[in-house]
C-alpha positions in Angstrom: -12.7 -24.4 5.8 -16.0 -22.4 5.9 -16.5 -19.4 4.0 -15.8 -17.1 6.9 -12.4 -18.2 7.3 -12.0 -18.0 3.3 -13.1 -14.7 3.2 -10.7 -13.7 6.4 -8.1 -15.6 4.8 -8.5 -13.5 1.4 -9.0 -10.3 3.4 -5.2 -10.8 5.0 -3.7 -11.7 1.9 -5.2 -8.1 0.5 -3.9 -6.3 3.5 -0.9 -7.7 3.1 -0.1 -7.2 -0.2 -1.7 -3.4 0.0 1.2 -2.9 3.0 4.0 -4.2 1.1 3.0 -2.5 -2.2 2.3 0.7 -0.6 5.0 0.5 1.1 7.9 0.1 -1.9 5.7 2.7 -3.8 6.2 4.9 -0.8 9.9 4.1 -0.8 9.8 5.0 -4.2 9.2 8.7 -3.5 11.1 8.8 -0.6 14.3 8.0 -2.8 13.1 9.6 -6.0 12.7 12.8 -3.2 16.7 12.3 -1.9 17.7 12.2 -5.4 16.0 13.9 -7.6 13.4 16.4 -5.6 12.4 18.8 -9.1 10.7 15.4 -10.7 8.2 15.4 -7.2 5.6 17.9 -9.3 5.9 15.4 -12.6 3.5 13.1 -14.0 4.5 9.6 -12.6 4.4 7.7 -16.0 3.6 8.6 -19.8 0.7 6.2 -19.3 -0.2 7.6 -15.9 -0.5 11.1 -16.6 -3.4 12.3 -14.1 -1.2 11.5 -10.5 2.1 13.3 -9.3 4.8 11.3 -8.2 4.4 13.3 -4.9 1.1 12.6 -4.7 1.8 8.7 -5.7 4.4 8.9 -2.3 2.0 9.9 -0.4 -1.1 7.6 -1.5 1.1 4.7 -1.2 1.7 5.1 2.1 -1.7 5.4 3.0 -2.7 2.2 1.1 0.5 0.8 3.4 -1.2 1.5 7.0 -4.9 0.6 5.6 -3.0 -2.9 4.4 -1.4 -3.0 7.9 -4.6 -2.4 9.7 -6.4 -4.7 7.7 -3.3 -7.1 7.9 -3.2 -7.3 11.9 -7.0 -7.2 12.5 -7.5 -10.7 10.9 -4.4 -11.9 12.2 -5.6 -10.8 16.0 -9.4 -12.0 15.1 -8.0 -14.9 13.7 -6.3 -16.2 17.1 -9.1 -15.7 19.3 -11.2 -18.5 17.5 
């Protein structure tokens, strides 16, 4: 293995972790939203005091199509050699 396909190889691991990650966290606030929507505009954590649990939904899900993207690319690049 040359260090092209390590670094591909590492690259797909991050996108895939970044879409499954992203996506529980999104999950998260979409059930925290269902069941509880007045804690949306709280602090996510005591130790994590500076993001919104909305605002946490909504990164999440972001990180979860940049880990797709990133996911697929090297998966697609990745056949044609």
């Amino acid at each position: 293995m040359n260090k092209d396909d390590a670094r591909v190889t590492v690259l797909r691991v991050v996108g895939e972790a970044l879409f499954l990650y992203g996506l529980l966290g999104w999950a998260y606030g979409v059930v925290v939203q269902i069941t509880n929507p007045d804690v949306l505009s709280m602090e996510l954590s005591h130790l994590i005091t500076w993001i919104r649990v909305d605002t946490f939904a909504v990164l999440s899900f972001i990180l979860s199509i940049i880990g797709f993207f990133i996911w697929r690319l090297t998966r697609e690049t990745g056949r044609q050699h």
